[in-house]
N, C-alpha and C positions, 0 to 999 in steps of 0.2 A: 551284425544285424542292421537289419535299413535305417536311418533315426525317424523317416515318415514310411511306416509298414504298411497301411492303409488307411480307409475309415474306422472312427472309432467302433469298437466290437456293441454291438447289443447289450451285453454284458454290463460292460463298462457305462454305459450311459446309464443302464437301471441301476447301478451301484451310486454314480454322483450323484442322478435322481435322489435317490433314496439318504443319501447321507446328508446333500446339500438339505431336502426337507426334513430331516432328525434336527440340524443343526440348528435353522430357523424356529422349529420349534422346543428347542430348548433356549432360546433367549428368552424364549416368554415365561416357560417355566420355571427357569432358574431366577428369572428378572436380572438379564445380563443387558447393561448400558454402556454409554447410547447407542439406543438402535441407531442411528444413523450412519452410525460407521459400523457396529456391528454385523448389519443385516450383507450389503454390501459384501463384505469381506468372506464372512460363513457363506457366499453365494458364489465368491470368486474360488476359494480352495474348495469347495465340493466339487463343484460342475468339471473343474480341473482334474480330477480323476477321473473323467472320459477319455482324455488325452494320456491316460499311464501307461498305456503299453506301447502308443504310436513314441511319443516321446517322454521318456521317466526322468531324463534329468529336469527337463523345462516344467514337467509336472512339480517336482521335489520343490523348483523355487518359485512355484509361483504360489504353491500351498502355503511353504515357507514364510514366503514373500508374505502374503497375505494374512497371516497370524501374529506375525513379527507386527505389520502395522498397526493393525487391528489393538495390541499391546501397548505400543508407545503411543497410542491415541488416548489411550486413557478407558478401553476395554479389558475388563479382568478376566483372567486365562485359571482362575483359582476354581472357579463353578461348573462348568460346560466342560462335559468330556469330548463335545464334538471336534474341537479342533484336535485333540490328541488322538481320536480315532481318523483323522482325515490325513494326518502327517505320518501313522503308522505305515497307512498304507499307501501311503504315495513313496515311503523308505523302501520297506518290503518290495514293492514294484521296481524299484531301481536297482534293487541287490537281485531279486530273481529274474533281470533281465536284462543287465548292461554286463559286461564284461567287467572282471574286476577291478584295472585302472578307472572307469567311467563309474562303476557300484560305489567304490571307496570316494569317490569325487561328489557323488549325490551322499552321502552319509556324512561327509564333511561338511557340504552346504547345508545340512539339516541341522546338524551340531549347531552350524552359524547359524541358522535362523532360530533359532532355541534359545541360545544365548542372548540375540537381539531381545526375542520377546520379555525375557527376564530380566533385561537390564533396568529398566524402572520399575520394576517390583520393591517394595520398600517393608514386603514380611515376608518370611520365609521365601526369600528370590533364589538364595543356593540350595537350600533341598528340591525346591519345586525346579530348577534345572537339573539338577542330580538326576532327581526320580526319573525326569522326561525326555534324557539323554538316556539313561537305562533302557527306558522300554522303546525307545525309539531303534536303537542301537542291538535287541535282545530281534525284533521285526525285523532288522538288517541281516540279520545272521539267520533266521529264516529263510530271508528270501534267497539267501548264500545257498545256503542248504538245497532250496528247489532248484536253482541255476541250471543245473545239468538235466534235469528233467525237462525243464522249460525248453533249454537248447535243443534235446534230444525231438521233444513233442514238436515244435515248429518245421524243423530239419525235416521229419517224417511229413506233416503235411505236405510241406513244399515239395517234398520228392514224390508224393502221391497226385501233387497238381501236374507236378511235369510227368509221371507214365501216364496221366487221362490224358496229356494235350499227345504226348508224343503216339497211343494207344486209337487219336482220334486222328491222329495225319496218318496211321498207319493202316486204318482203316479207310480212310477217303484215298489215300494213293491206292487200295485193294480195289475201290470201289471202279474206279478214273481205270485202270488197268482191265478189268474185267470189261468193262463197257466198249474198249478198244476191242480188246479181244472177239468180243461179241460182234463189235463193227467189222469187223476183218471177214468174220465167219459170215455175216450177211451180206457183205458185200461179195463173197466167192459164192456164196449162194446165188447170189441175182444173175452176177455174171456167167454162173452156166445157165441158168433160167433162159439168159437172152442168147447163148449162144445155141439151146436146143431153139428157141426160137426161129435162129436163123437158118439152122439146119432144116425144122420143119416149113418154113418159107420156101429154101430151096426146092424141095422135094414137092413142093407143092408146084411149084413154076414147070417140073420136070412132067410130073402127073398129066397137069393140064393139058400138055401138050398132044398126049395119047388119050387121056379119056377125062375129060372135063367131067363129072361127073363124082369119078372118085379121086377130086381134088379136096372135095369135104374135108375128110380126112384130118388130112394134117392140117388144114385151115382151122379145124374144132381145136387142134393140142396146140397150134398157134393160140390160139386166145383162151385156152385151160393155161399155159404155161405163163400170157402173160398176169390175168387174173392173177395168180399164183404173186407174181412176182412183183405186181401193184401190191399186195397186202405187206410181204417183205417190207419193200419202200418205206410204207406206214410205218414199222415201227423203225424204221433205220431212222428215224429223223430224230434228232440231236445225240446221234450217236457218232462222232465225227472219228476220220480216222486221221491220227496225227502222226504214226511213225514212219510214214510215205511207202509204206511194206511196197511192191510189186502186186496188182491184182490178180490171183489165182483162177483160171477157168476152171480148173476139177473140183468138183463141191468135195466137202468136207465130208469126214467119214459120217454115215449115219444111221439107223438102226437093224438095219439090214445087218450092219459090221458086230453086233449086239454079242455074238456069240464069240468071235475073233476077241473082243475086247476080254472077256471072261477067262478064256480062254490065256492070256495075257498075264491077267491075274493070277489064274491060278500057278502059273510055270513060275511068278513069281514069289509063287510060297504064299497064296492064300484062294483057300478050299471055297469054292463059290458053285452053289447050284443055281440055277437058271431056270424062270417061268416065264409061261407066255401064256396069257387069260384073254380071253378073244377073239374075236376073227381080227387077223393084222390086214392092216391096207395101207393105201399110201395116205402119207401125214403131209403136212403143207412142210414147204424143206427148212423152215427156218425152227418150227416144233422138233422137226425130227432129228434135228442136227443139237438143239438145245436140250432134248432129252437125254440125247447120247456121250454130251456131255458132262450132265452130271451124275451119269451112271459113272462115269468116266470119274470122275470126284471123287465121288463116294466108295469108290472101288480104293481109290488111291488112300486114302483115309482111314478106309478100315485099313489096310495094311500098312501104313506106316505108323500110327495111332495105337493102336488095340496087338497086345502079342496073344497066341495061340485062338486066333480070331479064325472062325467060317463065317462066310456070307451067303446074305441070300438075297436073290435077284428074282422081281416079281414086276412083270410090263404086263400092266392090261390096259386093253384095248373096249375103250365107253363108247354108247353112242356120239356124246358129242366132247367126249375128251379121251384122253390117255394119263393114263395112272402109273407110276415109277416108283416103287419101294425097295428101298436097299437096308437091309441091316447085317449088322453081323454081334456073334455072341460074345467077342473077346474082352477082353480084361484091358481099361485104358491103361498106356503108359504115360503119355503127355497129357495134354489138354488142349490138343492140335483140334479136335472137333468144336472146341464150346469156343465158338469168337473165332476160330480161325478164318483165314481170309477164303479158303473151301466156300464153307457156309457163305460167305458176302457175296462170292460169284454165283451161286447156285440161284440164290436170293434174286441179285439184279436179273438174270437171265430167269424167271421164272416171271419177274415181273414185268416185263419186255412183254411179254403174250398174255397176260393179267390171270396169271393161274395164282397156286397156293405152293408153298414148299412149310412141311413142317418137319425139324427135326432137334433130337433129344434123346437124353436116355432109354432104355429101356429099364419097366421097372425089373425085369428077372439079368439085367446085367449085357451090356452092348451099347449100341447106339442103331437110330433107325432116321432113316429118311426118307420120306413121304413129299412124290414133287406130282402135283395135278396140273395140265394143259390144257384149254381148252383147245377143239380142233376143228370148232365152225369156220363156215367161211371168213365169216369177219374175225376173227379170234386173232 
């Protein structure tokens, strides 16, 4: 264990608190003199129980330390139980939390400061060390006692700090990776965007040449397509692509493939019916490419996730969005759905085009996901 673990505990401060003011206030009640070294000293070993778990041997002598002087000053240790509740547990804390070579090293130095305080005692000096080596030493052997629990309780924290930090890089590399992924896909998006572009350019220069007129045409899908493809843009920004992929001309599968994908599923050993609510049209390509995706998800999840699982696929089609519900009825085997990195990419991509994904339980048993689009122009 660290010999400085951190700041003192909460705990530990309301503890000297409260002992260091017990203490003070029993010099007045016992009428324990002189205050002037008394008060001092009962301020030094209380407050010094803040520091018992960061460091318990330097606690043990500074307690120690400070009751032994406070003694040989010519302060009587016969009246005031505060010092002997202050040295208890400044023992106890060294025995429930140093290792035994370093426990047995603080019980020894406490023996020593015990003895100092008692050596100018001039009545009953041997029974009052006797007794206050007993109980000091009876508190050591407690704190023996809790060792392995304390070792056991700390160990567990620490190992619960490192799966949250390791649970949070493992999360933010899901996140960093999906957002790539996302960049790739709109970027093959744009890039066929420009090259129908180019195409309907061409045909346009071809047109002209025969009948100006109905060059219109492809001049209107020329600027439908780049429209289309300025919104794209918009949300491609700080979405960078870092693995230097090759740019792809062929867009990405997209909802059209809806049934293929199902289809996919099922040959893979899971039973998926299929809905379509609405009149379908065309979707802006980076919506329709990102729905398909996490149908695509969500397909994959219930089936490796959920055993003797059917699914069910439901795409409708709103005025100004598109709706995606996927569930299925099976029985979880992992807990690949709750936190998995699935869900994080579903998520970023969903909040790319500032829709809603909601998913969870079902209460009759399954999981369901629920992902909304918007699909206006500016969307």
């Amino acid at each position: 264990m660290s010999f400085f673990r951190s700041r003192p505990r909460h705990a530990d401060l309301a503890l000297a608190a409260l002992v260091a003011a017990f203490g003070l206030a029993e010099l007045w009640i016992v009428h324990v003199g002189p205050k002037s070294i008394a008060v001092p000293a009962t301020v030094v070993a209380g407050l010094a129980l803040a520091f018992r778990r960061i460091a318990p041997l330097l606690t043990v002598a500074a307690v120690l330390g400070a009751i032994a002087v406070e003694s040989l000053l010519g302060v009587s240790l016969q009246k005031p139980d505060a010092p002997l509740l202050i040295a208890l547990v400044a023992v106890y804390t060294a025995g429930a939390y140093l290792p035994l070579r370093d426990a047995v090293a603080g019980l020894a130095l406490a023996i020593a400061g015990i003895g100092a305080s008692f050596a100018g005692s001039s009545t009953n000096g041997h029974s009052d060390f006797a007794f206050t080596t007993v109980v000091v030493t009876a508190g050591w052997l407690v704190g023996r006692g809790m060792h392995a629990r304390v070792t056991q309780a700390e160990a567990l924290v620490e190992r619960t700090q490192q799966l949250e930090q390791e649970a949070e890089a493992e999360r933010v590399a899901a996140v960093a990776e999906e957002r790539r992924r996302i960049a790739r896909d709109l970027h093959d998006v744009i890039a066929h965007s420009v090259s129908v572009m180019v195409i309907q350019a061409g045909a346009a220069e071809d047109v002209f040449a025969r009948d100006p007129a109905a060059v219109l045409e492809p001049i209107r899908a020329v600027q439908e397509t780049g429209r289309g493809a300025l919104v794209e843009i918009s949300r491609l920004l700080g979405l960078l692509r870092e693995d230097g992929a090759e740019l792809g001309l062929a867009p990405q599968p997209r909802l059209e493939d809806l049934p293929e994908l199902v289809a996919q599923a099922e040959a893979a050993g899971l039973p998926v019916e299929l809905s379509i609510e609405g009149t379908a049209r065309a979707l802006p390509l980076g919506v329709d490419l990102s729905v398909y995706r996490i149908a695509q998800e969500a397909l994959t999840n219930a089936r490796k996730h959920s055993a003797n699982s059917q699914a069910r696929v439901l795409l409708r089609y709103g005025a100004d969005a598109v709706e995606l519900t996927i569930e299925n009825d099976g029985i979880a085997v992992t807990n690949g759905h709750r936190g998995g990195h699935g869900l994080i990419g579903m998520r970023e991509r969903v909040a790319v085009f500032g829709g809603t994904l909601d998913a969870g339980p079902r209460r009759d048993g399954g999981f369901r996901v629920v992902a909304r689009l918007p699909v206006g122009l500016g969307a």
